[in-house]
C-alpha positions as CSV (number, residue, x, y, z in Angstrom):
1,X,47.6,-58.2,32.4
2,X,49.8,-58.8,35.6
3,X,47.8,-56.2,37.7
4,X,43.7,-57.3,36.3
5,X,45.2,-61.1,37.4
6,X,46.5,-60.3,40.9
7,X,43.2,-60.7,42.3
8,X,41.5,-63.8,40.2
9,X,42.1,-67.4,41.0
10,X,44.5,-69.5,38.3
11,X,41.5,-70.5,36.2
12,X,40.0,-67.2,36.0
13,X,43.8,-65.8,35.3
14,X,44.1,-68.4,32.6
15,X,40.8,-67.4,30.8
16,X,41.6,-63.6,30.5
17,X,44.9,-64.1,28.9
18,X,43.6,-67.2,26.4
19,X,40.5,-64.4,25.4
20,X,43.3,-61.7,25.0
21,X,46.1,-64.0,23.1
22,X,44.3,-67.3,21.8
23,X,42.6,-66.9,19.0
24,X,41.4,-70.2,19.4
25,X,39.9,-69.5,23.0
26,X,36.7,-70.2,22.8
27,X,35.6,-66.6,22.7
28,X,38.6,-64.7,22.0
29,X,38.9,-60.8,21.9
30,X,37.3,-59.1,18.5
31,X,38.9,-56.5,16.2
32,X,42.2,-54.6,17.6
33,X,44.7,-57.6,18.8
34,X,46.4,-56.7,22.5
35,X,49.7,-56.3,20.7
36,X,48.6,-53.5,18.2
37,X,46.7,-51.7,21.0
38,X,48.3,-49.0,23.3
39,X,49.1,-50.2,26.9
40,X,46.5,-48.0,28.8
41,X,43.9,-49.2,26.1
42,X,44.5,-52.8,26.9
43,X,44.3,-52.2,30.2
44,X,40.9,-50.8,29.9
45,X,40.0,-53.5,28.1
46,X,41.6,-56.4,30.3
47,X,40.1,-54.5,33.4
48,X,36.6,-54.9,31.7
49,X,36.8,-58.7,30.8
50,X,37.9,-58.9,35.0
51,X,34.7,-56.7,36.2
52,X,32.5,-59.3,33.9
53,X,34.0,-62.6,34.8
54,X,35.3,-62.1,38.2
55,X,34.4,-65.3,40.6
56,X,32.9,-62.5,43.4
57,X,29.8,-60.7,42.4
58,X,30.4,-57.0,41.7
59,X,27.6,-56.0,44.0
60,X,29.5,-57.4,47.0
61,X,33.0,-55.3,46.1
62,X,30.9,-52.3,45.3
63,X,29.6,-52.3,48.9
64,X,33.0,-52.5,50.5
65,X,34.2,-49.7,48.0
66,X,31.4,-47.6,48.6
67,X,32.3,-48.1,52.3
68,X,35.9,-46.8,51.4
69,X,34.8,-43.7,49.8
70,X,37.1,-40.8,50.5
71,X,38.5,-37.3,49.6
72,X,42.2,-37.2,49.5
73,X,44.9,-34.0,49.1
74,X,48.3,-34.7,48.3
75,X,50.8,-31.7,47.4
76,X,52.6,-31.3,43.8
77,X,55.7,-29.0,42.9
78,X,55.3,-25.5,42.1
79,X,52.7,-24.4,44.2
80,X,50.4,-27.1,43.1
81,X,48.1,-29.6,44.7
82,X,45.9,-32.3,43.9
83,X,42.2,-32.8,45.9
84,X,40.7,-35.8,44.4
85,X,37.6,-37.9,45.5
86,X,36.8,-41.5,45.1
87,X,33.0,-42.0,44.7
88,X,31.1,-44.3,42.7
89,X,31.5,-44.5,38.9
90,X,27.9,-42.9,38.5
91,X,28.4,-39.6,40.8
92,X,31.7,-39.5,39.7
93,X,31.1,-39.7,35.5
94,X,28.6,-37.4,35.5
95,X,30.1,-34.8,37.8
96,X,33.3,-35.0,35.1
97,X,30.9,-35.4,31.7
98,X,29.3,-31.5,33.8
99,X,32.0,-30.5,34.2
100,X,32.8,-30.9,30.6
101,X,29.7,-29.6,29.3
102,X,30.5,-26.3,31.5
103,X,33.9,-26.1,30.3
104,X,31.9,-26.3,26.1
105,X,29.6,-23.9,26.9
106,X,32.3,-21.1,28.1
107,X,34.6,-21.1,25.0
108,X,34.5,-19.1,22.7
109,X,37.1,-16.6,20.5
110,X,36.9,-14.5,23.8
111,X,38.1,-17.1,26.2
112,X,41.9,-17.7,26.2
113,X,41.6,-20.8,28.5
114,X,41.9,-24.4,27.2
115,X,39.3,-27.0,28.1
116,X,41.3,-28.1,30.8
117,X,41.8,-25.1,32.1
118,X,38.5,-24.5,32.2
119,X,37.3,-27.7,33.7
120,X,39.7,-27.2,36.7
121,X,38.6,-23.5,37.1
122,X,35.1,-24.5,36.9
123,X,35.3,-27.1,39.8
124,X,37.4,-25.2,41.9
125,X,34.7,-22.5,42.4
126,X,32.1,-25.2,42.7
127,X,33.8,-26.5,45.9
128,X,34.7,-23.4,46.8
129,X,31.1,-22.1,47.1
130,X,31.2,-19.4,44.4
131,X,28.7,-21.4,41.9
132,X,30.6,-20.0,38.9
133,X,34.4,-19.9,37.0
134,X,35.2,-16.7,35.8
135,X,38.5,-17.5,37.1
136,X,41.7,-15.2,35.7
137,X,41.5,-14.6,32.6
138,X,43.8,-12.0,30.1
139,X,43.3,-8.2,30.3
140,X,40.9,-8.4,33.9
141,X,37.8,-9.8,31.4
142,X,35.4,-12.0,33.4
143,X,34.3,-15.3,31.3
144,X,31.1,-16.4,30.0
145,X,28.8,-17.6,33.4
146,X,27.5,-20.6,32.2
147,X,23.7,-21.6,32.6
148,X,23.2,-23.8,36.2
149,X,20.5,-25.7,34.0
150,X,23.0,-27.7,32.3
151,X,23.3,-30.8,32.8
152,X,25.4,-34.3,31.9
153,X,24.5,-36.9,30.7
154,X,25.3,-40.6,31.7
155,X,24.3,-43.9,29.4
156,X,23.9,-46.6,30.8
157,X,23.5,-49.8,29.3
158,X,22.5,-52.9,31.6
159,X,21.3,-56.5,31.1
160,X,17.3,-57.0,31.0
161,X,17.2,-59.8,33.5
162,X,19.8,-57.7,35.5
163,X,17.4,-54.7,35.4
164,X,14.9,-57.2,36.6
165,X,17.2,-58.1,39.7
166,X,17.5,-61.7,38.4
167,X,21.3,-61.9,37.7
168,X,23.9,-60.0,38.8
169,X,25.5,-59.3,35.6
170,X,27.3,-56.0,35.5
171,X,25.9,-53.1,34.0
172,X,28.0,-50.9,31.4
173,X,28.3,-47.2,32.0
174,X,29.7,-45.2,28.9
175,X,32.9,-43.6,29.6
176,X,33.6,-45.7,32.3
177,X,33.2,-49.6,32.3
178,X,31.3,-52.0,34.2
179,X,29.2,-51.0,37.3
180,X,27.0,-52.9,39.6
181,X,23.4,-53.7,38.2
182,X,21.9,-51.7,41.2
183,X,23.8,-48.4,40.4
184,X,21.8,-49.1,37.1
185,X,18.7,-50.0,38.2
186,X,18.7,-46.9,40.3
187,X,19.5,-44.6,37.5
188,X,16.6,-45.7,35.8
189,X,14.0,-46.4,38.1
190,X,15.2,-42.5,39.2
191,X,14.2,-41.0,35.9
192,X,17.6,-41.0,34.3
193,X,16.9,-39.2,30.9
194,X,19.6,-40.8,29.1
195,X,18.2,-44.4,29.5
196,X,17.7,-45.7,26.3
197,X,15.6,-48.5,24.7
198,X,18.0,-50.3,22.7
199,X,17.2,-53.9,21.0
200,X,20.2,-56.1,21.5
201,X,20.7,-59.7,19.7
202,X,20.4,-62.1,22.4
203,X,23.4,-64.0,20.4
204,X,26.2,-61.8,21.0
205,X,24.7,-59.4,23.3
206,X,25.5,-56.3,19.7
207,X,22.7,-53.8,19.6
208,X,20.9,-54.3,16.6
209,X,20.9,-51.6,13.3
210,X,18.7,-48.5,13.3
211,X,17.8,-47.8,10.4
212,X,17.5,-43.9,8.7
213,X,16.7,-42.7,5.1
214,X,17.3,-39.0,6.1
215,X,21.0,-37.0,6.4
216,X,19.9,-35.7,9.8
217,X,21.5,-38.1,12.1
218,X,18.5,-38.4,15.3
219,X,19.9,-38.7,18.8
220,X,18.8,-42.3,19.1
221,X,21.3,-43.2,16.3
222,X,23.7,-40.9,18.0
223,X,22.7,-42.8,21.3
224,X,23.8,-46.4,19.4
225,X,26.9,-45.2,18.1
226,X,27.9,-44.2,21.1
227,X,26.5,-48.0,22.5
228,X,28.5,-49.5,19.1
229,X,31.9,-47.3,19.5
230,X,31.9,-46.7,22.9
231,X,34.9,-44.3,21.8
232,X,36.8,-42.4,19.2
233,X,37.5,-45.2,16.9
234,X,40.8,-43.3,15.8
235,X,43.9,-45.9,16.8
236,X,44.8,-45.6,20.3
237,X,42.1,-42.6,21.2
238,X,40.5,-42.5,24.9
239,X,37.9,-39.6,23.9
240,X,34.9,-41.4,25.0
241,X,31.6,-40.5,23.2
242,X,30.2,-38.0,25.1
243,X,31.8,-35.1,23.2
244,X,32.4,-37.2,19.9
245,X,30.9,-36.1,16.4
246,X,29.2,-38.0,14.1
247,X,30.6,-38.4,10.7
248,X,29.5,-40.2,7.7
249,X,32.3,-42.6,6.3
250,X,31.1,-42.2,2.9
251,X,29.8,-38.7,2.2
252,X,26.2,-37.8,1.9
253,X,27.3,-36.0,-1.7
254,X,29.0,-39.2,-2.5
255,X,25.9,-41.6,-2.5
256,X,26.8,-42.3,1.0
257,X,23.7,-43.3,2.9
258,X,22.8,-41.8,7.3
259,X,22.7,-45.7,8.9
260,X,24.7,-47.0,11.3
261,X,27.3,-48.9,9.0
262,X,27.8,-45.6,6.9
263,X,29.1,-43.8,10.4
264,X,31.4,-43.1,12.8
265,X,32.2,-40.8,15.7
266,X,35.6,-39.3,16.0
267,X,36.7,-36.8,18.8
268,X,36.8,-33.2,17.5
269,X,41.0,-33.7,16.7
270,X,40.4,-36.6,14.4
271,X,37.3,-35.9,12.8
272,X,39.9,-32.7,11.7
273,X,42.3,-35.1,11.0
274,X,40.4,-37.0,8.6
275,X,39.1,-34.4,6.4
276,X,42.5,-32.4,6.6
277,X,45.3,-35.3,5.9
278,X,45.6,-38.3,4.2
279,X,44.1,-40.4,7.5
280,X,40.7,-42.1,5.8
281,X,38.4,-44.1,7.8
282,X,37.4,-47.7,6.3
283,X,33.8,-49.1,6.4
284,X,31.8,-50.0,9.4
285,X,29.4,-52.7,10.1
286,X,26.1,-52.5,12.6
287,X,28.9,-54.0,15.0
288,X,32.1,-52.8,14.5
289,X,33.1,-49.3,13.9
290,X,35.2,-47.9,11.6
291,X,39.1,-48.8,11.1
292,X,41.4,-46.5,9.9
293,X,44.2,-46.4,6.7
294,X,46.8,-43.8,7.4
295,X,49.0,-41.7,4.3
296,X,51.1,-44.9,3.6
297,X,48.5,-46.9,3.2
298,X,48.7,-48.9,6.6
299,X,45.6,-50.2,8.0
300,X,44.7,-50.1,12.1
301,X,41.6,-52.6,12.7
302,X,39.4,-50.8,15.0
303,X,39.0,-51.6,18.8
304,X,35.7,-53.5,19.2
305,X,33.4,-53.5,22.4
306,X,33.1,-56.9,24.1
307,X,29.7,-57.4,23.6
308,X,28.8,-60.7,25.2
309,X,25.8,-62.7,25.4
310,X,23.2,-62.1,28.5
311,X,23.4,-64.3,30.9
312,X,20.0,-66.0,31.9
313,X,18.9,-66.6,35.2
314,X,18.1,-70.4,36.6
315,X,14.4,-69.9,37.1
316,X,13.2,-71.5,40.7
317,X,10.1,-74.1,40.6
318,X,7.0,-71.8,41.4
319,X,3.6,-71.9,40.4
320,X,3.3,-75.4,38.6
321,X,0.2,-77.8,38.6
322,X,0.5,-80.8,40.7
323,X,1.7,-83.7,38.6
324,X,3.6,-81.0,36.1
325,X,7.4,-80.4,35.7
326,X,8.4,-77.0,36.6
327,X,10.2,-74.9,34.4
328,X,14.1,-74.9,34.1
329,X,14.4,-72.2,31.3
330,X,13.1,-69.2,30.0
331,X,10.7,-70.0,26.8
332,X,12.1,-69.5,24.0
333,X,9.4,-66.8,22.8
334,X,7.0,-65.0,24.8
335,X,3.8,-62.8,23.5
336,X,3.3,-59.8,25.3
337,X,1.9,-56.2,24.9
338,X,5.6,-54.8,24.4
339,X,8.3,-57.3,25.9
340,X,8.2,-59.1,29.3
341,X,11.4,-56.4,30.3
342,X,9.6,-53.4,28.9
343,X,6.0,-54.3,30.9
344,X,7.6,-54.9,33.8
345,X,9.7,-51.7,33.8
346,X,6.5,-49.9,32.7
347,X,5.4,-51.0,35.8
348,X,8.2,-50.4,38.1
349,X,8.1,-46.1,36.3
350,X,4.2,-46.2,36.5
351,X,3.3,-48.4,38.4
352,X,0.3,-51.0,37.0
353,X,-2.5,-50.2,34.6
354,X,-6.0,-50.0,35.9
C-alpha cells in the first residue's frame, strides 16, 4: 500500500486505503478482504484502484513511459542472464500470451521440457533469428515446430464513452490491468479479433448474464468469464484466464445447468485439484465467481474484480435552438438502430451506410 501511495496526493492516499480497509468507505473493496489476500495479490489490486483514480490522466504517463521504452541485460549466477524489455502493456501481453500458446502447442509425452522451459527456448530463437525452438532436448530428438499461424489473443475491455474519446477512463486489458483508452481504441479500430461486445450494467459497471440451455460452453460465455473472473478463482492463484478451463460448479450429471452462475475457470493445477481432493468450489453469482471450501471445511471468499461504474462525460453546449437550454447530461434513454456506441463504432470499422 506504501509503494501504490508514494506517488498520489494525501486525499487520493486516504481514499485507496479507506476502499481497501473501511468497510464503511463509501465504495469499499468487494469479496476477498486485503488481510485474507496474498501480498502480491493485493498489490495487484491496490495498483489497479491507483491506475483508475489517479489525479493525472493515464494517457499523459503512458506517453512519458512510452518515451522510456527500453531493452535491458543484466547478468545472473551460473552462467545465466536476464534480457528483458519494457514496452507497452499491449505489445508486451500478447507477445507473452504467444509465447504461451507456442510453448501449448509443443508438449506433448515426447517433449521432456516444462512450459517454462519451453517459453524461454521459444523466445530465445525468436530473437535470435532462427523462427523456431527445437532447442536441446533428451537423446538429440528435435521438438515439435510449431505452426507460425498461431496467434494470441488479447481482451480488452474499455469504457463506451472512452472508446468514443469522450473520457479518459482507463481501459482494462486481461492479464494485465489498466491501460490507456487509446491503446484500446487502437486495438479495436485495428481489427483486434478478441474485441468483444459485452452488455455491462451501467450501475456497477458488472457485465451482465449470458444466458445458455446447452452443456457446450460457447466462447462468448468463455469470453465473460474470463471478463467476470479475470483469474483462477483458486485462493491466492495469479493464472490469469487465458489458459484457464471452464468447469461447471455443479455437474452437468447432477442437474447442474451451463450459465454463468453454474461456472468457473480454474487454472489446469486446480481444476485437478478440485476433482482429485477434498478442495470444492462454492456457488457463483453473474458477478462474483466462485469461493472455495478446503478438506476442513474452511471457506476462502473469492477475489472479486472492481467493477466500477462508467464515468460520463460533461457534454459541451452545441447545437441548441436559440432561446433553448443546452444539454448538461446524457438522456437517460436513447432509441437507435443498435446502441449510440455500437452505431458509431460501426462507423468508425465501416465507415457510414449509404
Amino acid at each position: 500500500m506504501v509503494d501504490e501511495t508514494a506517488s498520489l496526493d494525501a486525499a487520493g492516499a486516504a481514499a485507496l486505503e479507506a476502499h481497501f480497509l473501511d468497510p464503511g468507505a463509501p465504495d469499499p473493496a468487494r469479496g476477498c478482504p486485503a488481510g485474507q489476500m496474498p501480498a502480491h495479490r493485493f498489490r495487484a489490486k491496490a495498483w489497479t484502484w491507483r491506475e483508475r483514480h489517479h489525479a493525472e490522466s493515464i494517457e499523459k504517463r503512458h506517453a512519458k513511459s512510452v518515451a522510456d521504452r527500453r531493452v535491458e541485460f543484466r547478468p545472473d549466477q551460473d552462467g545465466m542472464a536476464w534480457l528483458s524489455a519494457c514496452l507497452p502493456a499491449a505489445q508486451a501481453l500478447a507477445g507473452w500470451n504467444r509465447l504461451t500458446a507456442l510453448a501449448r502447442s509443443m508438449q506433448g509425452p515426447d517433449e521432456p521440457r516444462t512450459m517454462t522451459q519451453l517459453r524461454a527456448d521459444t523466445f530465445a530463437d525468436a530473437i535470435l533469428g532462427s523462427g523456431t525452438a527445437t532447442g536441446d532436448v533428451e537423446d538429440g530428438e528435435a521438438a515439435h515446430v510449431p505452426s507460425p499461424r498461431i496467434q494470441a489473443q488479447v481482451l480488452v475491455t474499455v469504457p463506451v464513452f472512452s472508446l468514443m474519446g469522450w473520457t479518459d477512463e482507463p481501459a482494462m486489458l486481461d492479464g494485465y490491468g489498466p491501460v490507456p483508452p487509446s491503446m484500446a481504441r487502437d486495438l479495436v479500430a485495428n481489427g483486434a479479433g478478441s474485441f468483444y461486445r459485452v452488455l455491462v450494467d451501467p450501475r456497477d459497471g458488472a457485465p451482465l448474464e449470458i444466458g445458455r440451455k446447452s452443456y457446450r460452453v460457447t466462447g462468448a460465455m468463455r469470453a465473460w468469464l474470463r471478463l467476470r473472473d479475470g483469474k483462477c478463482p483458486f485462493p491466492g492463484c495469479s493464472n490469469n484466464s487465458l489458459d484457464n478451463d471452464a468447469d461447471q460448479i455443479l455437474a452437468w450429471a447432477n442437474g447442474g445447468t451451463t450459465g454463468i452462475s453454474n461456472l468457473g475457470q480454474p487454472c489446469r493445477k486446480h481444476h485437478k485439484l478440485r476433482h482429485s481432493t477434498g478442495w470444492t468450489p462454492t456457488p457463483a453469482t453473474r458477478n462474483e465467481p466462485p469461493g472455495w471450501t478446503s478438506p476442513t471445511g474452511r471457506h476462502y471468499t473469492s477475489e472479486h474484480q472492481d467493477w466500477e461504474p462508467p464515468r460520463w462525460p460533461a457534454l459541451q453546449a452545441r447545437d441548441h435552438a436559440p432561446g433553448e437550454r443546452p444539454p448538461v447530461a446524457v438522456p437517460d434513454l436513447v432509441h437507435s438502430r443498435l446502441s449510440p456506441a455500437e452505431d458509431w463504432l460501426e462507423w468508425v470499422l465501416h465507415g457510414p451506410s449509404a
